[in-house]
N, C-alpha and C positions, 0 to 999 in steps of 0.2 A: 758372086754373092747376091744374096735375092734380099732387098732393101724392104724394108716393114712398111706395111700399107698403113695409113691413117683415118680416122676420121676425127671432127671436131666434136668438143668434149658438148652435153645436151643440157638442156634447161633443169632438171632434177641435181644434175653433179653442178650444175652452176648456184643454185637454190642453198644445197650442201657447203658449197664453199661461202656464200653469205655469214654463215651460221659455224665456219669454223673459230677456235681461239688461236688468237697470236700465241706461237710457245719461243720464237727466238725474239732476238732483239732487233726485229722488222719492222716497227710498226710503219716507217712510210710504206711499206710494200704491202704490208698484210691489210692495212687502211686504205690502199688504192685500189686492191683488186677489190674489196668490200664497195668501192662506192661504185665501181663497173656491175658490179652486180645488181642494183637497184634499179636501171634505168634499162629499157630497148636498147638504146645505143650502146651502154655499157655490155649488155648481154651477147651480140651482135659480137661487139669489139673480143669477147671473150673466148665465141665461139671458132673468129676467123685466127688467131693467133695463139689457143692452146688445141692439140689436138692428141689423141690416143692412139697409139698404136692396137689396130683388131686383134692383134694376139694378146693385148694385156701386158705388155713388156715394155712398157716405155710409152714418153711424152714426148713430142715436139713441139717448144717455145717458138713462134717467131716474135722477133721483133724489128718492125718495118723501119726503125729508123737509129742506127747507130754512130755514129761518127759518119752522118750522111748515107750510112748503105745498111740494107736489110740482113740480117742474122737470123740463123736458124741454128736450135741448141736443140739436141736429141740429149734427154733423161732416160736413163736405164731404169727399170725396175728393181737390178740390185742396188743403185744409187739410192733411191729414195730409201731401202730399205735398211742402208747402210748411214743414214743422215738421220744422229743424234742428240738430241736436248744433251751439255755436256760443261761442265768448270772447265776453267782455264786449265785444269791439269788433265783432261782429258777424260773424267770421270764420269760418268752419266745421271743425269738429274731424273729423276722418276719424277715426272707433275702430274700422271693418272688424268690428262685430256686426248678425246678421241684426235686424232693429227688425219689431215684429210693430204692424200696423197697428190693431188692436184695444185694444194697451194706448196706442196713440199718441190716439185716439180720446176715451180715458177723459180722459187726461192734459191735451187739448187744452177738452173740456166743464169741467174744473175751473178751466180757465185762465179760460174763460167766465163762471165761475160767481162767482171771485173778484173779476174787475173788474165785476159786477153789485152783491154784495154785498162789500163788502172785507173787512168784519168776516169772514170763512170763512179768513183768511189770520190765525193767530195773531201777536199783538202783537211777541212776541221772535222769530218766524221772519219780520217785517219788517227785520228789521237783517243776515239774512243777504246774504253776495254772492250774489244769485242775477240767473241772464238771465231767465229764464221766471215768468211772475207762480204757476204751479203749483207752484215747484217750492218747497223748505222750508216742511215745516208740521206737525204731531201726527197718527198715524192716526186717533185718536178724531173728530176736523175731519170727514176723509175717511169715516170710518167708519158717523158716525151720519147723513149727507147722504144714503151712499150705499145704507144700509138699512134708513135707517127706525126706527134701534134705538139706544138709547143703548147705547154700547160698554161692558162692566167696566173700569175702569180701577183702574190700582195708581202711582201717584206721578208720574204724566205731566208733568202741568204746575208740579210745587215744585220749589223752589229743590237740591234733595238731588240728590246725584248718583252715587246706588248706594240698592239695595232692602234697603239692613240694616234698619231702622228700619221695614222693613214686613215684615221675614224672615216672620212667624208669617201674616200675608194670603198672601205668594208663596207658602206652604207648602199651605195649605188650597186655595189655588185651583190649585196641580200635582196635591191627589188630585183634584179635582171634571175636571181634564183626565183625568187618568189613568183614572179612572171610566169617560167616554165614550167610550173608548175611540177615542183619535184623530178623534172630533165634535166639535172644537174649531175656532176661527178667531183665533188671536193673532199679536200683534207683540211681540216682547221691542225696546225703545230702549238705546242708550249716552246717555251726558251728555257732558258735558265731562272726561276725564281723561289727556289728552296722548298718544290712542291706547297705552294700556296694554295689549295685546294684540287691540285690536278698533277699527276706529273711530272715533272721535266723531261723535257726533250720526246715527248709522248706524241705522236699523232693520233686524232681523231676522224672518224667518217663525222662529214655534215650529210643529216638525215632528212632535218627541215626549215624552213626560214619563216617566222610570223611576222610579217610586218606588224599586223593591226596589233598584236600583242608585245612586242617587242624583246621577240625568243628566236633562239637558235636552238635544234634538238642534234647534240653529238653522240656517237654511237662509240663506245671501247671498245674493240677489240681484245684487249687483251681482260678484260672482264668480260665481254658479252654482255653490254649493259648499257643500256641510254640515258642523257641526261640533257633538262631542257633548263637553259639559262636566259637570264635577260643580258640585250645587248652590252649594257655598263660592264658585265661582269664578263661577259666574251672577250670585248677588245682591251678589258685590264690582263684580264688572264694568259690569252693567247698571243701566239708571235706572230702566226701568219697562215694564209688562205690561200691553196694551190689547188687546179684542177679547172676543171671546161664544164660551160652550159652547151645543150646541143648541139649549137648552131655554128657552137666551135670546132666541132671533128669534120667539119668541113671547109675549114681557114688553116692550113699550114703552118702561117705564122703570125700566130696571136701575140702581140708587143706585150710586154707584164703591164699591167694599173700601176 
């Protein structure tokens, strides 16, 4: 059996993926790959661990760090093709947005990778309604499988549901963004708060940090749309800040703030 040659996926299909819409219920995935996409390192990391098969038949996911060992998930071409927007009853939702086969790819390898290892799907994103075994879960999950890296994290997984109580960490870790000047890879989360302006349980890309003005710019995904807020209104709003500055994908293990 003659095994399909690959190459890694190039700057225009990475470009495309930026600029795709979240259509499942992904957003920490669909918000992670988003923020790999902005930065060298991000771009880099995207190229070394999605790649194409030269026939056009399929992707291979790696991912360098799973339960301690590296995973390789080959995506068929009839898979992606067969992975669809759908109700619980199995019915297909027509949403009329382009679906870029690269993030369908990613999406489909984690699906893989969950019912391999279940533990990869967090315990309270088990009680979510979801169709797809990918879909609800923490970017940190997605995050550190998918580079290797344990992610910073700021109040992911506690009970709290707003960044007050960690204000003085959000604070220190918007100069260390601000610093790198846009070399950053984060996810800002909501919690639970009755869609208060944003939301629930939504993740966002962080796009920018203003110190001197005191904004943060989030990018939705699942609108394809950005929005710049003042600090007050971030760490009321939001529950928590997961993800690496550059200097991080070169530290193994980064303890959480």
């Amino acid at each position: 059996m003659n095994l399909p040659k690959f190459i890694p996926i190039n700057d225009i299909e990475i470009s495309a993926l930026q600029k795709t819409r979240q259509i499942f219920a992904d957003c920490y995935l669909t918000s992670s790959l988003n923020s790999f996409c902005r930065t060298e390192n991000g771009r880099n990391l995207l190229k070394q661990n999605i790649s194409k098969a030269i026939d056009g038949e399929g992707f291979n996911i790696h991912f360098p760090q799973v339960k301690s060992k590296p995973q390789d998930v080959f995506i068929t071409e009839k898979e992606i093709k067969n992975l669809y927007l759908t109700d619980r009853f199995s019915n297909i939702v027509h949403h009329g947005y382009e679906e870029n086969n690269i993030q369908k790819a990613v999406e489909l390898a984690m699906d893989k990778l969950i019912n391999k290892y279940p533990s990869l799907k967090s315990f309270i994103c088990l009680y979510a309604n979801c169709v797809e075994d990918f879909e609800y879960n923490f970017p940190s999950v997605f995050m550190k499988a998918f580079t290797g890296y344990k992610p910073i994290t700021i109040n992911e997984k506690t009970i709290r549901m707003s960044l007050k109580s960690k204000k003085d960490k959000v604070f220190q870790l918007f100069e260390e963004m601000e610093k790198s000047k846009g070399d950053f890879n984060f996810v800002a989360g909501t919690g639970f708060r009755f869609k208060k302006g944003f939301d629930d349980w939504h993740c966002f890309t962080v796009e920018n940090v203003d110190m001197k003005n005191n904004s943060v710019t989030i990018y939705n995904g699942r609108k394809c749309e950005s929005t710049k807020i003042d600090f007050k209104t971030f760490i009321e709003k939001f529950k928590y800040l997961t993800g690496y500055i550059s200097k991080n994908f070169t530290e193994k293990t980064n303890p959480p703030l």
